[in-house]
KOLROZA-770117 format. One line per field, with one value per residue (C-alpha): chain; residue number from 1; x, y, z; residue in three letters. Coordinates in steps of 0.5 Angstrom, whole numbers, plus 500, padded with zeros to 3 digits. Example, Ala and Ser with C-alpha at 12.3 -4.5 7.8 and 13.67 -1.06 7.14 Angstrom:
% KOLROZA-770117
voti <- c(A,A)
lovex <- c(1,2)
u <- c(525,527)
v <- c(491,498)
w <- c(516,514)
torse <- c(ALA,SER)
***
This chain:
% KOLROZA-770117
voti <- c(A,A,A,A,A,A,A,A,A,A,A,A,A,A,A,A,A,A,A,A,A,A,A,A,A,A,A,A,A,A,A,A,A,A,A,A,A,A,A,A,A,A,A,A,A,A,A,A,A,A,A,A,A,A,A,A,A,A,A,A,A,A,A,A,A,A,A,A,A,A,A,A,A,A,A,A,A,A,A,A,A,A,A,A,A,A,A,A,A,A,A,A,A,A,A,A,A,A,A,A,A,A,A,A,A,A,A,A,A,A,A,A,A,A,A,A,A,A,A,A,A,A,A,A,A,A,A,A,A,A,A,A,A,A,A,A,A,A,A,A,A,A,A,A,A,A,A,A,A,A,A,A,A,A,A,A,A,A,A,A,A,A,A,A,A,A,A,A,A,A,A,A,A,A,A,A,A,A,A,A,A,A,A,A,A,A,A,A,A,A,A,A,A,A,A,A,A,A,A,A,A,A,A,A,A,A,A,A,A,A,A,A,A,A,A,A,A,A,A,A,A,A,A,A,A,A,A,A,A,A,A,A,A,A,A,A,A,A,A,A,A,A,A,A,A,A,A,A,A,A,A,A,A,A,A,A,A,A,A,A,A,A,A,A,A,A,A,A,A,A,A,A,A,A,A,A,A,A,A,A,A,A,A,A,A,A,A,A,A,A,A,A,A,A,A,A,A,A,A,A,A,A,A,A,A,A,A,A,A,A,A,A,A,A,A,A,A,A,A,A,A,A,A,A,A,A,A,A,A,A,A,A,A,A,A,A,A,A,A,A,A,A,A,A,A,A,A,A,A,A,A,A,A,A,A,A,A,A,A,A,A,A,A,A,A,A,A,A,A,A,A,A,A,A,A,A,A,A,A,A,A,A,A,A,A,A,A,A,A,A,A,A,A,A,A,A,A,A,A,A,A,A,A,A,A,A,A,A,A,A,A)
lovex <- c(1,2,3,4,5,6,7,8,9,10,11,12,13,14,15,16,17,18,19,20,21,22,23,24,25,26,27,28,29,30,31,32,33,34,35,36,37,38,39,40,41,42,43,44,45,46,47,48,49,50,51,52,53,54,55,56,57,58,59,60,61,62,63,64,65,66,67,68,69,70,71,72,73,74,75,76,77,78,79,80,81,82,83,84,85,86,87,88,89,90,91,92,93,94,95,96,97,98,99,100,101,102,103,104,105,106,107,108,109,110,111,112,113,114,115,116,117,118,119,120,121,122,123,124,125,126,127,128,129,130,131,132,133,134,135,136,137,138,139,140,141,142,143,144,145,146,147,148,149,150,151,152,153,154,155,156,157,158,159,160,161,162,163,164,165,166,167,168,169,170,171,172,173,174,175,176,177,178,179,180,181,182,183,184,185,186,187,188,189,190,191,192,193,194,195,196,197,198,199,200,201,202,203,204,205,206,207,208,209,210,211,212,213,214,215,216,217,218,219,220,221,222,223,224,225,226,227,228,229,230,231,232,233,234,235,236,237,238,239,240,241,242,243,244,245,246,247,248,249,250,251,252,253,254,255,256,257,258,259,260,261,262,263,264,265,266,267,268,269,270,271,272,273,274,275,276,277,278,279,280,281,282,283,284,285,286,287,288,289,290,291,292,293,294,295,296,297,298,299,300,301,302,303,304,305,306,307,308,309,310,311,312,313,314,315,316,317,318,319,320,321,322,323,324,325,326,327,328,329,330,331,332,333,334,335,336,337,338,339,340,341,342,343,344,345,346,347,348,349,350,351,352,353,354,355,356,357,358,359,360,361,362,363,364,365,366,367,368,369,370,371,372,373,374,375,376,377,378,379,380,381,382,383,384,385,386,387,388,389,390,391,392,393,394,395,396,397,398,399,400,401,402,403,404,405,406,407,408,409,410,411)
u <- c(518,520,514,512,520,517,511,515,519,514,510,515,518,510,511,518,515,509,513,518,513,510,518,517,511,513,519,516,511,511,509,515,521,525,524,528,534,540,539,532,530,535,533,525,526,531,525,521,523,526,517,516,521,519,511,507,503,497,494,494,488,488,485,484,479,480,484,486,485,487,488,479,479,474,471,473,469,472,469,470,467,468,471,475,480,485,484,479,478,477,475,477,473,472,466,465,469,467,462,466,474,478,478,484,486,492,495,499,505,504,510,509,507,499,496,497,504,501,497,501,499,492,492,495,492,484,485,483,481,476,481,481,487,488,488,491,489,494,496,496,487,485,483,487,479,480,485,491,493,499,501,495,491,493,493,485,484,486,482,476,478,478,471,468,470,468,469,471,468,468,474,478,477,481,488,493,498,503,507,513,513,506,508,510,503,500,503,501,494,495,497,492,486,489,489,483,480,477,472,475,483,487,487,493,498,503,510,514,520,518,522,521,527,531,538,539,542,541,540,542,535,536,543,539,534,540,544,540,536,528,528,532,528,522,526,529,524,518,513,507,501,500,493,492,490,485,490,492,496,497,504,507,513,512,512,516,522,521,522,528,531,530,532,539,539,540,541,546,541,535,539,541,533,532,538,535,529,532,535,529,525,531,531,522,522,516,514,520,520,514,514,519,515,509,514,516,508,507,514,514,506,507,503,505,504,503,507,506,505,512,515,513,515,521,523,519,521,528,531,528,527,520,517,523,524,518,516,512,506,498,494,498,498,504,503,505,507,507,499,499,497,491,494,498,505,510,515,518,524,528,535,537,533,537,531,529,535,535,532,528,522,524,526,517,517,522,518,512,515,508,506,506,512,506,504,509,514,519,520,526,526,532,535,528,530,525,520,520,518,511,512,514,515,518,511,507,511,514,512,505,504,507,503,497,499,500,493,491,494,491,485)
v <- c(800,797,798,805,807,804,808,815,813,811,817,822,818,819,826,827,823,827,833,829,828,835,838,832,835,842,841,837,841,844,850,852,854,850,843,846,849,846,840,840,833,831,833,831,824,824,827,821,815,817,819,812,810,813,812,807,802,798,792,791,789,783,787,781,784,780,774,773,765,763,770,772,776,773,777,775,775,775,774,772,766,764,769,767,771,769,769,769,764,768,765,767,764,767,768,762,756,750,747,741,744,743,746,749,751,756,757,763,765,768,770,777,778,779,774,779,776,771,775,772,765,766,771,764,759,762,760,753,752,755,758,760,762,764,771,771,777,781,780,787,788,781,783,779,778,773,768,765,763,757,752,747,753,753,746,747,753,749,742,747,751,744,741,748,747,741,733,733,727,720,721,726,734,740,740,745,748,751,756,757,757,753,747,745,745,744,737,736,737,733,727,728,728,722,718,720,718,724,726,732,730,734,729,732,737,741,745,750,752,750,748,741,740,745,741,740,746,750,759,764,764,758,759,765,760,756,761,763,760,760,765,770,770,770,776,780,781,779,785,788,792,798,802,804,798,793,787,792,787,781,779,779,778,785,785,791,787,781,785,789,781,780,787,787,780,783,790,791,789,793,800,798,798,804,808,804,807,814,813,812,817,822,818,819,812,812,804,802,807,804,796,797,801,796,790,795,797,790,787,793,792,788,785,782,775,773,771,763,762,765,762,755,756,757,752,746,748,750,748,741,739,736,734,731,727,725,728,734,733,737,737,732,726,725,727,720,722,714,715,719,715,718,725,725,730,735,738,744,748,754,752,760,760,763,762,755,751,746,739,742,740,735,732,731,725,721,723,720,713,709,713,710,713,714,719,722,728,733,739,743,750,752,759,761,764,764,768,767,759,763,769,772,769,763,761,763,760,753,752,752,747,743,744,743,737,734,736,732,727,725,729)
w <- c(595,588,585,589,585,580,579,580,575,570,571,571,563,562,562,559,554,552,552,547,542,542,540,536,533,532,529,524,522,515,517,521,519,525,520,514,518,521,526,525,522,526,533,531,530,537,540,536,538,545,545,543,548,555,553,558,555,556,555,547,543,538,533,528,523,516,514,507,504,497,495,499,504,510,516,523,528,536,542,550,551,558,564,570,575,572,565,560,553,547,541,533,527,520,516,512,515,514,520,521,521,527,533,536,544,543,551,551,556,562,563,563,557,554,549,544,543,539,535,529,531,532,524,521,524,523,516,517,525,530,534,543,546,554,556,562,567,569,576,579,576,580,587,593,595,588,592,589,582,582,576,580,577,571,569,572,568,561,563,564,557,553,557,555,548,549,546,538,534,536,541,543,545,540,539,543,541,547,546,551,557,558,555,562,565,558,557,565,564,557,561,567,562,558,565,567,560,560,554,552,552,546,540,539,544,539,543,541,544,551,557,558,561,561,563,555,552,558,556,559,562,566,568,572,574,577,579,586,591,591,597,593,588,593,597,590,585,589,590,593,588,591,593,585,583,584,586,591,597,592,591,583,580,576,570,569,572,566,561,564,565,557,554,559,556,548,549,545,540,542,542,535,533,536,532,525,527,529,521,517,520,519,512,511,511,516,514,517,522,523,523,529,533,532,535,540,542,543,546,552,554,560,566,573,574,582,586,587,580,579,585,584,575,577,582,580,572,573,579,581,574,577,569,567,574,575,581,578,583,581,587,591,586,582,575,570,564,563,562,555,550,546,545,539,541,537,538,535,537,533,531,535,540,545,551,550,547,543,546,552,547,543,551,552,546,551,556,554,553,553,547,540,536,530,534,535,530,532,527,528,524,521,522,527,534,541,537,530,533,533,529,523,515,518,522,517,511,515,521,522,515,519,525,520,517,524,527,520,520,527,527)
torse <- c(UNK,UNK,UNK,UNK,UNK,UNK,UNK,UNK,UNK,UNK,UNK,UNK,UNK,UNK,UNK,UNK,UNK,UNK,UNK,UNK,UNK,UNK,UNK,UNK,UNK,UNK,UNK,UNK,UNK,UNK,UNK,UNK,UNK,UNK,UNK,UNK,UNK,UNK,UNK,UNK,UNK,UNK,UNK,UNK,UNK,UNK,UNK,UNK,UNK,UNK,UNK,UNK,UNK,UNK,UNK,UNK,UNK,UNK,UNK,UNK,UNK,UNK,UNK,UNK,UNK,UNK,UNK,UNK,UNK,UNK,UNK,UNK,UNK,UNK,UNK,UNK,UNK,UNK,UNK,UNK,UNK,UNK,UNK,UNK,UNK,UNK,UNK,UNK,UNK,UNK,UNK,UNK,UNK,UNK,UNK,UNK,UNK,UNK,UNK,UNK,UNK,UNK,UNK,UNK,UNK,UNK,UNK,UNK,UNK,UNK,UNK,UNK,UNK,UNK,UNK,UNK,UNK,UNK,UNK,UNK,UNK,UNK,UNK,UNK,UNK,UNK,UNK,UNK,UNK,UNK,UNK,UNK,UNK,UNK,UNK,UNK,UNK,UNK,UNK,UNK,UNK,UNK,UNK,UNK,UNK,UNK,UNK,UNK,UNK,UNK,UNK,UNK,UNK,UNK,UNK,UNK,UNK,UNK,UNK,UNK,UNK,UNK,UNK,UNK,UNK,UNK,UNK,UNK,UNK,UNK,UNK,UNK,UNK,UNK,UNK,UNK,UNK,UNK,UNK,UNK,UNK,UNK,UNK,UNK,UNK,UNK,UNK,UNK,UNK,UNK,UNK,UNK,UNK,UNK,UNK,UNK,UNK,UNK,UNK,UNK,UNK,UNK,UNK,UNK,UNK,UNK,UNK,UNK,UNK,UNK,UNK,UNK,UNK,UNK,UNK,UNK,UNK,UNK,UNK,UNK,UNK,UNK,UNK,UNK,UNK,UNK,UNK,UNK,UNK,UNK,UNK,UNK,UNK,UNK,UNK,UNK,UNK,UNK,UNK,UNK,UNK,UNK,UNK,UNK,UNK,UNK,UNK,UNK,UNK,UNK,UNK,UNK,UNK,UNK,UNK,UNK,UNK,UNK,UNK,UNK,UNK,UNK,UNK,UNK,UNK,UNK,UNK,UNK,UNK,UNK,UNK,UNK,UNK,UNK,UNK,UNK,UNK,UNK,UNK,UNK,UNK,UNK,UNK,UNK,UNK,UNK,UNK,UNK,UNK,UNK,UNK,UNK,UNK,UNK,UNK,UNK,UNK,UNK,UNK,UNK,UNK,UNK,UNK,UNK,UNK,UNK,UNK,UNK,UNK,UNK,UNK,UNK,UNK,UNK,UNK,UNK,UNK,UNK,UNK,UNK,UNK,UNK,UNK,UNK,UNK,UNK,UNK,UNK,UNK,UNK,UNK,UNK,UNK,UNK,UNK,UNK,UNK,UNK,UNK,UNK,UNK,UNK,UNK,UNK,UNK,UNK,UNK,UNK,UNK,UNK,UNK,UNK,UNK,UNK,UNK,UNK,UNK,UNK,UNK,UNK,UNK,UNK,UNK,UNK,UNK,UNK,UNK,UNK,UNK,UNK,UNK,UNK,UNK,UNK,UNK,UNK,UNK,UNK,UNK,UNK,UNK,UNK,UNK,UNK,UNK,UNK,UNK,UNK,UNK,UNK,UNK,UNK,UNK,UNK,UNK,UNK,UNK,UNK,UNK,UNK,UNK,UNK,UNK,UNK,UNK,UNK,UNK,UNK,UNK,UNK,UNK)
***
C-alpha cells in the first residue's frame, strides 16, 4: 500500500508539474503581454521552481566529458567494464594519462542515492588516476528472480571489483576510496583481503565521513537508528515493489522514504533555497537559478535499496555497533580488524557534518590497532560539512591534495 500511495501521488505532481511549466512558460513569453504586466514576473517564476519541484527524476548520467589539467583540456573516455545484479563497475580515464598512474576504486553509497552524487569526486580525481567507481542498481529494476543482495554481498562485490582491476606493481591492488556509508563494508573487505594475503589488496583505503562507530559524536541520524527496534524498521518502512517494475515483489526500503527522512531533517533549509531560486529567477538571474536546480536534479534522483541490505545496515552498523565491537561476521567468520597490516588507512571527517560526526572515521585508526601508525593519517577539514567531504571547493581545493599525497606517499 505505501508504495501504491506512493505512486498515485507522483503521478498526479507529474501532471501538476507539466502543467506549472506550460503557465510558466506563457507567462514568460516575449510575445505575450501577461510577462509585463502586474504579477506576472512573479507569478512565472512560482510556477517555475514549483515545476521543478513536483517533477519526477530519473537515474542521472555522470556526463563527464573533459577535465582541465595545468590549465589543458583532456577528452574522458567512460566505460562499463564489469556487470552485475546489483551493481555494475564503471571506469573514468582521460586522454593522455600517464601509463604507469594509479588506479583508484571509488565506492559509492548505496543509500538511496545514485553514484552520480560523486560526480565531483570522480571529475577531481581523473586528473591523475585511472578511476572505477560502483554503480549501484536500484533495487526496484532487479527482478526477485536475481535473489538477495545484503552487507555479505556487498563486501563480495568490492573484492570482486578490485581482483577485476587487478594487482598493482610488486604488491598490492588499487587504492579505495569510501564515501559514507560503505566505509563500513569498505574497511571489512579490506581487512578480509588483508588476512587472506590476497594479490589484490588495497594499498591504500581512504574514509570520508563513514560511520565506523557511530557512538562518537552521534547525529540525529543515529539518534533515529537507536530510537526504534529492528522490527519497526522492518515493519514501517519496508515495502513491496509493485507490478510496473521489473523487481516486482522484492522487499526495499524506497527511496522515496530516505529523502523524505533527510529533507525533514533540514527542511527549513531546503525551503530557503527554493525562495533563493524563486528570487533570482524574478531577478533574471537564471545562472544562479540555475546552480540550485542542478543541486537539486541530482539530490532528489533516488533508488531503493532492498530490504536485507538495509535492515542489516542499520542493526549491525547503528545499533549493535558490530565494527567497533569486534563481532561484525562476512559469511559466517568474524571479521578481525587485527589483520590489516598492508593497507595504508586515512581518515577524513567534516569539522560540520551533521550525518556522520566527528570521530565515527577517525575511530577505524584505532581500530586497526596492528597496523603501523606510518600508515596511518587522519585529516579533519575545516568549516566542510557531510557533503562537502566530496564536493564542492573545499574537496577540490583541500581535501583531495590530501588524498593524492596520501596515495603518494604509499602508492
Amino acid at each position: 500500500m505505501l508504495y501504491n500511495a506512493y505512486e498515485m501521488q507522483r503521478a498526479w505532481l507529474s501532471s501538476a508539474s507539466a502543467w506549472a511549466s506550460i503557465g510558466a512558460e506563457m507567462l514568460s513569453n516575449p510575445s505575450l503581454p501577461l510577462g509585463y504586466m502586474g504579477m506576472g514576473p512573479q507569478m512565472a517564476s512560482a510556477l517555475e521552481v514549483f515545476a521543478h519541484a513536483a517533477a519526477p527524476y530519473g537515474k542521472p548520467e555522470f556526463g563527464i566529458e573533459t577535465v582541465t589539467v595545468d590549465g589543458e583540456e583532456f577528452a574522458v573516455t567512460e566505460s562499463r567494464v564489469m556487470t552485475k545484479p546489483f551493481g555494475d563497475l564503471l571506469r573514468f580515464v582521460r586522454e593522455d594519462l600517464p601509463e604507469d598512474a594509479a588506479k583508484l576504486l571509488i565506492v559509492a553509497p548505496m543509500s538511496g542515492h545514485y553514484a552520480t552524487l560523486l560526480r565531483g569526486t570522480v571529475e577531481r580525481m581523473i586528473d591523475h588516476y585511472e578511476v572505477y567507481i560502483t554503480d549501484w542498481a536500484d533495487a526496484k529494476m532487479v527482478p526477485a528472480s536475481e535473489g538477495t543482495f545484503d552487507l555479505d554481498d556487498y563486501m563480495d562485490y568490492l573484492i570482486e571489483f578490485m581482483e577485476f582491476i587487478g594487482p598493482q606493481g610488486k604488491k598490492g591492488g588499487a587504492h579505495m576510496m569510501a564515501v559514507c556509508q560503505p566505509s563500513v563494508p569498505a574497511f571489512a573487505a579490506t581487512a578480509i583481503m588483508n588476512r587472506d594475503g590476497h594479490k589484490c589488496t588495497p594499498k591504500t583505503l581512504t574514509m570520508m565521513g563513514g560511520p565506523i562507530d557511530t557512538r562518537e559524536s552521534p547525529t540525529t541520524v543515529n539518534d533515529l537508528a537507536m530510537e526504534r527496534p529492528i522490527a519497526w524498521f522492518r515493519e514501517t518502512v519496508i515495502a513491496t515493489v509493485p507490478m510496473q517494475y521489473k523487481g516486482a515483489g522484492r522487499r526495499v526500503y524506497p527511496g522515496f522514504l530516505q529523502l523524505a527522512g533527510f529533507m525533514s531533517m533540514n527542511l527549513g533549509s531546503h525551503m530557503l533555497s527554493h525562495y533563493e531560486m524563486f528570487k533570482h529567477l524574478i531577478k533574471g538571474d537564471d545562472d544562479s537559478a540555475q546552480n540550485t536546480k542542478d543541486f537539486y536534479d541530482e539530490y532528489r534522483s533516488v533508488c531503493d535499496m532492498t530490504a536485507e541490505f538495509y535492515l542489516q545496515t542499520v542493526e549491525e552498523v547503528f545499533q549493535k555497533h558490530s565494527i567497533p565491537n569486534g563481532t561484525f561476521v562476512h559469511r559466517g567468520k568474524v571479521v578481525d580488524l587485527h589483520e590489516i597490516t598492508d593497507t595504508a588507512i586515512l581518515a577524513i571527517e567534516g569539522e560540520r557534518d551533521d550525518i556522520s560526526g566527528l570521530g565515527q572515521t577517525k575511530a577505524a585508526l584505532k581500530l586497526a590497532d596492528k597496523l603501523s601508525e606510518k600508515k596511518k593519517r587522519y585529516y579533519m577539514a575545516e568549516g566542510a560539512g557531510h557533503y562537502g567531504i566530496f564536493n564542492g571547493s573545499k574537496w577540490r581545493t583541500k581535501i583531495a591534495p590530501v588524498v593524492e599525497e596520501f596515495i603518494a606517499e604509499h602508492g
